[in-house]
C-alpha positions as CSV (number, residue, x, y, z in Angstrom):
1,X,7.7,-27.2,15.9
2,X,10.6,-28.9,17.4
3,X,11.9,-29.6,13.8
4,X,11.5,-26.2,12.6
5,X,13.7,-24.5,15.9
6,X,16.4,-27.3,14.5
7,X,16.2,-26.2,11.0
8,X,16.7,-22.8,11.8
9,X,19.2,-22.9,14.3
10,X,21.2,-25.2,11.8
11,X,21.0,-22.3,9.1
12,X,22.2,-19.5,11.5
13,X,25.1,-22.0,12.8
14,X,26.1,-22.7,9.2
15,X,26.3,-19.0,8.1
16,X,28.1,-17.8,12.0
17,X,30.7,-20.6,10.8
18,X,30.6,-19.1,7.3
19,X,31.3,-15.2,8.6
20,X,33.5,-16.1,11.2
21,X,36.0,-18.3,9.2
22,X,36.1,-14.6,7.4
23,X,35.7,-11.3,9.6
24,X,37.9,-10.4,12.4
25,X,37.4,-12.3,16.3
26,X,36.8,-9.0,18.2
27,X,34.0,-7.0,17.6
28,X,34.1,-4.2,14.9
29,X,31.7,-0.6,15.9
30,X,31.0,-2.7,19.3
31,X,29.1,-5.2,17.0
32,X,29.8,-8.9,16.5
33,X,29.3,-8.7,12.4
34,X,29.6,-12.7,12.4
35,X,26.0,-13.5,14.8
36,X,24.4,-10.3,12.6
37,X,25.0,-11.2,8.9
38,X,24.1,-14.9,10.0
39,X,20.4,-13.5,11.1
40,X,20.6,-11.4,7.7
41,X,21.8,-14.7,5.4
42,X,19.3,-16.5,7.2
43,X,16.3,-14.3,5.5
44,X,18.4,-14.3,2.5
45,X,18.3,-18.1,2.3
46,X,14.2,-18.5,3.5
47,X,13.8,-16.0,0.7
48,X,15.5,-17.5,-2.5
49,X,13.9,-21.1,-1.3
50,X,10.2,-19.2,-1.3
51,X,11.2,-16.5,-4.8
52,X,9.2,-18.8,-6.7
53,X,6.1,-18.5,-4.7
54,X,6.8,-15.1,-4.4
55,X,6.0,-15.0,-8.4
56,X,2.9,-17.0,-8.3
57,X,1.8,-14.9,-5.7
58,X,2.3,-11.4,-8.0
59,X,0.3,-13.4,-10.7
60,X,-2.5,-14.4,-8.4
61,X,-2.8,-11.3,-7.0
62,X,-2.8,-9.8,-11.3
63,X,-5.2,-12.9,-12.2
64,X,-8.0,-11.5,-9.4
65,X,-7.6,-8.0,-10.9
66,X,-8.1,-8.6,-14.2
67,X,-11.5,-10.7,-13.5
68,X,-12.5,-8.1,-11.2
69,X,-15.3,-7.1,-14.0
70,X,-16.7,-10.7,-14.3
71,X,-17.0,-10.7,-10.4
72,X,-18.8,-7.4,-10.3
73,X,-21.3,-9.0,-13.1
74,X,-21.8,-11.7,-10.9
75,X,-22.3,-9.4,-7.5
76,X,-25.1,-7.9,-9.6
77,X,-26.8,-10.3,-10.7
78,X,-27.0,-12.5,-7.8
79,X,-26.6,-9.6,-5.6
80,X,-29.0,-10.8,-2.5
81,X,-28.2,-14.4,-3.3
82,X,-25.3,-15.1,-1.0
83,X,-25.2,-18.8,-1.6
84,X,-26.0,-18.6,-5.4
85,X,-23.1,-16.0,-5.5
86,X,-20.5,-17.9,-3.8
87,X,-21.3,-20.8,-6.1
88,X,-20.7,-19.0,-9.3
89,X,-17.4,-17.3,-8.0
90,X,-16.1,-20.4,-7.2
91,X,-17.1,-21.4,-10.7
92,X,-15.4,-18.5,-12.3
93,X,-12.3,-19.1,-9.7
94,X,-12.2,-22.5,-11.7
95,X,-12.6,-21.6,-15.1
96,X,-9.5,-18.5,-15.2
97,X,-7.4,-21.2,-13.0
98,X,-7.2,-18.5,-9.8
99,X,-6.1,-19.1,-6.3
100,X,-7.3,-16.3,-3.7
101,X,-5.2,-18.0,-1.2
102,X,-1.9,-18.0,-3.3
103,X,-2.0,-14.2,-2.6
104,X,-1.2,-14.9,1.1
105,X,0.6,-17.9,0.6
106,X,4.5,-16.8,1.5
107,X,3.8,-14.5,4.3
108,X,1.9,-18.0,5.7
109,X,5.2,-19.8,4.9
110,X,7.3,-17.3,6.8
111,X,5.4,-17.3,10.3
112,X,7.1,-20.3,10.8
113,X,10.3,-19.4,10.4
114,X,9.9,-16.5,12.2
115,X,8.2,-17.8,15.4
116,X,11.3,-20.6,15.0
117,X,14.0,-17.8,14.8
118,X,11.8,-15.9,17.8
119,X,11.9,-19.0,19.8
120,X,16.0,-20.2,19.0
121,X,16.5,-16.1,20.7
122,X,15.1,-16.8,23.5
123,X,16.8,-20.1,23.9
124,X,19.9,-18.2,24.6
125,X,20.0,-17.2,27.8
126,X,22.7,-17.3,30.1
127,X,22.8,-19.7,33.4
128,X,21.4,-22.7,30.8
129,X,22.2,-26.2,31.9
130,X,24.6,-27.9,29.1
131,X,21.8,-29.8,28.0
132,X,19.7,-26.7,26.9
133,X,23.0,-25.3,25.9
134,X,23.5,-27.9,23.3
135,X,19.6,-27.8,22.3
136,X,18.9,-27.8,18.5
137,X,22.8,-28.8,17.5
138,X,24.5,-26.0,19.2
139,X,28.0,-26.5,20.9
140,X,28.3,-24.6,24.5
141,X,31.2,-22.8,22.7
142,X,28.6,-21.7,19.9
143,X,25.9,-20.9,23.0
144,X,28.0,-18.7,24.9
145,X,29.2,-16.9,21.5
146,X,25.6,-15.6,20.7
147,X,24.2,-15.1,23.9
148,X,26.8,-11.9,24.1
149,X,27.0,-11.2,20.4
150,X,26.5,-7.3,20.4
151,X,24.5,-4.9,17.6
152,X,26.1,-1.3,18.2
153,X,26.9,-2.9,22.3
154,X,23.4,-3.9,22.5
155,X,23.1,-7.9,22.7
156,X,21.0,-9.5,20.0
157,X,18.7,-11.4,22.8
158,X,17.9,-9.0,24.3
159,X,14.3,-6.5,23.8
160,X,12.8,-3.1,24.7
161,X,11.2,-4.4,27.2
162,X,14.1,-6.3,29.0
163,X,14.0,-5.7,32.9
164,X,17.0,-4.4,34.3
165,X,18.4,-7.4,36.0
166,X,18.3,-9.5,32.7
167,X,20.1,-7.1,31.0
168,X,22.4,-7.2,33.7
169,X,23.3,-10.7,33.7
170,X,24.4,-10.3,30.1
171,X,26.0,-7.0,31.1
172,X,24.5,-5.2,29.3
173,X,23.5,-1.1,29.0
174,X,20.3,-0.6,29.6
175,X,20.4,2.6,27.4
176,X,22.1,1.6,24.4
177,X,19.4,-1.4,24.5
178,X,16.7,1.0,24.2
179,X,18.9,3.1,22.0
180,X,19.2,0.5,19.3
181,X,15.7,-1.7,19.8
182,X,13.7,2.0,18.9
183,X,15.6,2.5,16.1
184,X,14.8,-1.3,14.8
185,X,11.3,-0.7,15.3
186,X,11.1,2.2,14.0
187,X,13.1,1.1,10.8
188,X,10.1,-2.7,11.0
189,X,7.2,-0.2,11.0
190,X,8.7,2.3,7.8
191,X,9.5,-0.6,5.9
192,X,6.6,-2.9,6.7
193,X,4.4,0.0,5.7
194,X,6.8,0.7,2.3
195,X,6.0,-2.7,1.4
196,X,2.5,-2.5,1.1
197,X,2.4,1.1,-0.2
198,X,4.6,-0.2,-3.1
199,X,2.1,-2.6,-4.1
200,X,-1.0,-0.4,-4.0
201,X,0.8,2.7,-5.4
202,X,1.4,0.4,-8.6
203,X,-1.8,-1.8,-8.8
204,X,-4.2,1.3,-7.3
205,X,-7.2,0.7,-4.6
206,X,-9.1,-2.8,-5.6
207,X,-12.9,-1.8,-6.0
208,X,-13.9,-4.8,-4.7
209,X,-14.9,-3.6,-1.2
210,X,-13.9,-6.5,0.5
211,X,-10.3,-6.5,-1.4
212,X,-10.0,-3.3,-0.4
213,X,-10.4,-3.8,3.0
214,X,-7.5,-6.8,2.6
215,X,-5.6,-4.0,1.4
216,X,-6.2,-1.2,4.4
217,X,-5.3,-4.0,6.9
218,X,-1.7,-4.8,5.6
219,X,-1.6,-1.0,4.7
220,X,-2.3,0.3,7.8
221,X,-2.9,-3.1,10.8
222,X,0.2,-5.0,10.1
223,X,2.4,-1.9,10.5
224,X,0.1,-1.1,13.9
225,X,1.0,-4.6,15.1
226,X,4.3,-4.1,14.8
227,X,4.4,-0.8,16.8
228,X,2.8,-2.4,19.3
229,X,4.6,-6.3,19.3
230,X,8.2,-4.5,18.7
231,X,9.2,-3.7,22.4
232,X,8.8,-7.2,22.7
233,X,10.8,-8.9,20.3
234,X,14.5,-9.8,20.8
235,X,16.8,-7.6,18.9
236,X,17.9,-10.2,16.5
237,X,14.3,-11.0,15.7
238,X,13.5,-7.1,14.6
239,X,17.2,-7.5,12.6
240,X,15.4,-10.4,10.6
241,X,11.8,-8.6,9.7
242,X,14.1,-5.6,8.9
243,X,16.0,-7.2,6.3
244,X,12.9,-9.2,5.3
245,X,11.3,-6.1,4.4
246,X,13.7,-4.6,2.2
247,X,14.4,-7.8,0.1
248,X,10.8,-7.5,-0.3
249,X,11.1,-4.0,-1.3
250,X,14.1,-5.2,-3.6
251,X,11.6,-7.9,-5.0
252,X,8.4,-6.3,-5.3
253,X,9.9,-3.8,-7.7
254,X,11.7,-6.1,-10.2
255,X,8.1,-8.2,-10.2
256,X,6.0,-5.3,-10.8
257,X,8.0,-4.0,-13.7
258,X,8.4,-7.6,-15.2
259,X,4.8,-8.3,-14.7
260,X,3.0,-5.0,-14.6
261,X,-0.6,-4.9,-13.9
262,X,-3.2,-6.1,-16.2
263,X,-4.8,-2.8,-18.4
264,X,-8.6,-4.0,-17.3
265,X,-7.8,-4.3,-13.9
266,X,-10.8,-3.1,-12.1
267,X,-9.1,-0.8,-9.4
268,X,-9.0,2.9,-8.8
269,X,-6.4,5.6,-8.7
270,X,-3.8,5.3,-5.6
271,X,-4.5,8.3,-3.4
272,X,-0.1,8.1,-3.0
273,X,0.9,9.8,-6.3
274,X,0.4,13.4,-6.0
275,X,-1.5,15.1,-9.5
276,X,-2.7,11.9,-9.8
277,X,-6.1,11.3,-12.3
278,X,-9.0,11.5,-10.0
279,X,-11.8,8.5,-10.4
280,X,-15.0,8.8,-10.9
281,X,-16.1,8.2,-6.8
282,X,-13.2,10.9,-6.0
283,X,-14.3,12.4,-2.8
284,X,-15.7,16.5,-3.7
285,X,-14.7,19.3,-2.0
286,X,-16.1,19.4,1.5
287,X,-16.3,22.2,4.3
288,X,-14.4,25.6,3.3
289,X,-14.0,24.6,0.3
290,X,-17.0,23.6,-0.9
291,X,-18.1,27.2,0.0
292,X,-15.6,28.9,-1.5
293,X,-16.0,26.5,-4.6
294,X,-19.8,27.2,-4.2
295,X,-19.3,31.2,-3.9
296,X,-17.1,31.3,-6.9
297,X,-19.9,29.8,-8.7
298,X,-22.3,32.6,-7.5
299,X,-20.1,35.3,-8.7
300,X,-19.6,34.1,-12.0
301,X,-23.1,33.6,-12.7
302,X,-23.8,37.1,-11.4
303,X,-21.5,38.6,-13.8
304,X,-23.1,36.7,-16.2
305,X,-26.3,38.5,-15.5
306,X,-25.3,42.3,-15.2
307,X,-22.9,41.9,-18.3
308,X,-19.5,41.9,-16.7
309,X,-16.9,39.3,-17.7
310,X,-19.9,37.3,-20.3
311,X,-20.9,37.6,-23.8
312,X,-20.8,41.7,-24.7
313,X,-24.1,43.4,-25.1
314,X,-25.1,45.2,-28.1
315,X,-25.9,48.8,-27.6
316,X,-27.2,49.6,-30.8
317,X,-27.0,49.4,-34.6
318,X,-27.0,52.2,-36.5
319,X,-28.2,53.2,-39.8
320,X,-25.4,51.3,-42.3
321,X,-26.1,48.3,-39.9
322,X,-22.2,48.7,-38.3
323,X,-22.7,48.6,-34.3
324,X,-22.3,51.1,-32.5
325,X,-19.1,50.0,-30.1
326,X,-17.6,50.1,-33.8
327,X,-17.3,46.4,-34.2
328,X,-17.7,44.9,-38.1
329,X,-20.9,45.9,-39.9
330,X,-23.6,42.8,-40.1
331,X,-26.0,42.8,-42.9
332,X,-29.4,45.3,-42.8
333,X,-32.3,43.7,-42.1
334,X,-35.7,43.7,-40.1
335,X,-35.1,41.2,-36.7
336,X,-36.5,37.7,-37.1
337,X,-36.5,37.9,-33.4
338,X,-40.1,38.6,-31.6
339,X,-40.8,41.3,-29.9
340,X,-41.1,41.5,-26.2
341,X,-44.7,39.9,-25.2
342,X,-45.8,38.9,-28.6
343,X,-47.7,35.9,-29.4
344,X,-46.2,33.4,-31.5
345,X,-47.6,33.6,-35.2
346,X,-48.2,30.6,-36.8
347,X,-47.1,30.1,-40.6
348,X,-50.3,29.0,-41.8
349,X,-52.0,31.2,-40.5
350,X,-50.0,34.4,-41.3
351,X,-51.5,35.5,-44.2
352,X,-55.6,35.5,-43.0
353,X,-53.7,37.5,-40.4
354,X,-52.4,39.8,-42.2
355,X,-55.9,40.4,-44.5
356,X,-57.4,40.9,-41.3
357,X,-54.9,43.8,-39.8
358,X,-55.4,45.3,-43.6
């Protein structure tokens, strides 16, 4: 990992020198812009090297949608075959030329960097030998720049959870640390969570069950884990997953529209989009309102019965065959329909049936 800390702390160094050769010495809103935009350029740069696996990844993912019916065939019809079943999806994996993996592939690439970013952070801390100040190609001058580089008067290296006597040794306030690390995590979890919902709100629920379960846990566990990880990551390390987020955001919707999902992608309607079309496992209405829904039913069957609010009963016919409510006159006639209790008369037979009665 050793190379990675130098990799990173050589592409923060080159955009501090980059942003300081251009913004102002002193700070600007109690923040040193220079030490911030250098975290910010730093995702910028990690995230135009890894665009194009960001694409393959959007196609992946639209490749396992659209032969989401082929792996439903195979389910059932090897369904308590486990190994026969993992053959033949392997089989099909090869034949349409998919990659489950590549679906997962860039957030694998940018653990790295992150834990590298997470580690150079910690590196700075004050009372460091010059050896350890120098670490990973920094000058002492450059050290003891970022060690106090402020966000809003809160220093980048420091956390939520700092104890009061580190913060005090980078003179720091205790409060506006707290102040300005909530308001990053809080900003991490939003847009860790909008990232996921945009995906699903424009590809829909997978009804694979095991997909779907994929998509619950980056739905709902990864913004969990950062609620509960947050308090403990250096300020300048929530500034980077911020800003990672919303160039995803800023990705994700320019992919999606240039390569929308496939038409026979074998998903169900996102539960997001109010009005939405309901599927055809949409849940029914439960508790009060499957009463209510159930008593409504009642009713209307009821007035079906006595008359009210159903087809209109005939009260009568008279003579020139016009009803007697004064609706349009029907044509005279006997009824062909039986009477009340009689036997059905069989055509055959009818007219030894009627020499008889004679």
């Amino acid at each position: 990992m050793a190379g990675i800390y130098w990799l990173i702390s050589k592409v923060m160094l080159f955009w501090h020198t980059v942003w300081d050769s251009i913004l102002p010495d002193h700070r600007v809103l109690s923040t040193n812009w220079q030490w911030v935009l250098a975290i910010v350029f730093l995702v910028i740069t990690v995230r135009v090297v890894l665009f194009p696996i960001f694409v393959k990844q959007i196609k992946s993912q639209r490749a396992m949608q659209a032969i989401q019916p082929k792996m439903k065939e195979l389910q059932e019809k090897h369904k308590g075959d486990r190994e026969t079943l993992q053959k033949e999806v392997m089989k099909l994996y090869q034949e349409e030329k998919v990659n489950p993996l590549m679906g997962c592939l860039p957030m694998f690439l940018q653990i790295p960097v992150f834990i590298g970013l997470l580690h150079v952070l910690r590196h700075l801390r004050p009372g460091q030998s010059e050896h350890q100040q120098t670490l990973y190609g920094w000058t002492v001058k450059e050290f003891e720049s970022a060690v106090d580089a402020r966000l809003f008067d809160a220093p980048i290296v420091a956390k939520f959870s700092s104890s009061a006597a580190d913060l005090l040794k980078i003179d720091a306030s205790s409060t506006a640390v707290k102040i300005v690390a909530a308001i990053l995590v809080a900003l991490m979890i939003t847009t860790t969570y909008l990232t996921q919902r945009q995906m699903i709100k424009k590809t829909g629920w997978n009804s694979d069950p095991q997909q779907r379960m994929i998509q619950k846990f980056m739905l709902y566990g990864i913004p969990f884990f950062t609620l509960t990880s947050g308090w403990y990551f250096p300020i300048g390390v929530i500034i980077y997953w911020v800003t990672n987020n919303a160039i995803t955001l800023g990705q994700q919707y320019w992919v999606l529209h240039k390569y929308p999902p496939p038409a026979n992608a074998n998903t169900t309607t996102t539960p997001f989009k109010a009005g939405g079309k309901q599927t055809a496992d949409a849940k029914q209405p439960s508790g009060f309102g499957a009463l209510f829904s159930k008593a409504r039913e009642q009713a209307a069957a009821q007035q079906r019965t006595n008359g009210k609010g159903g087809p209109v009963k005939a009260t009568g016919v008279k003579a020139n065959g016009a009803k007697a409510n004064g609706a349009a006159p029907e044509p005279a006639g006997p009824s062909r329909a039986p009477k009340p209790g009689a036997k059905p008369i069989n055509p055959k037979k009818g007219g030894a049936a009627k020499r008889q009665s004679g």
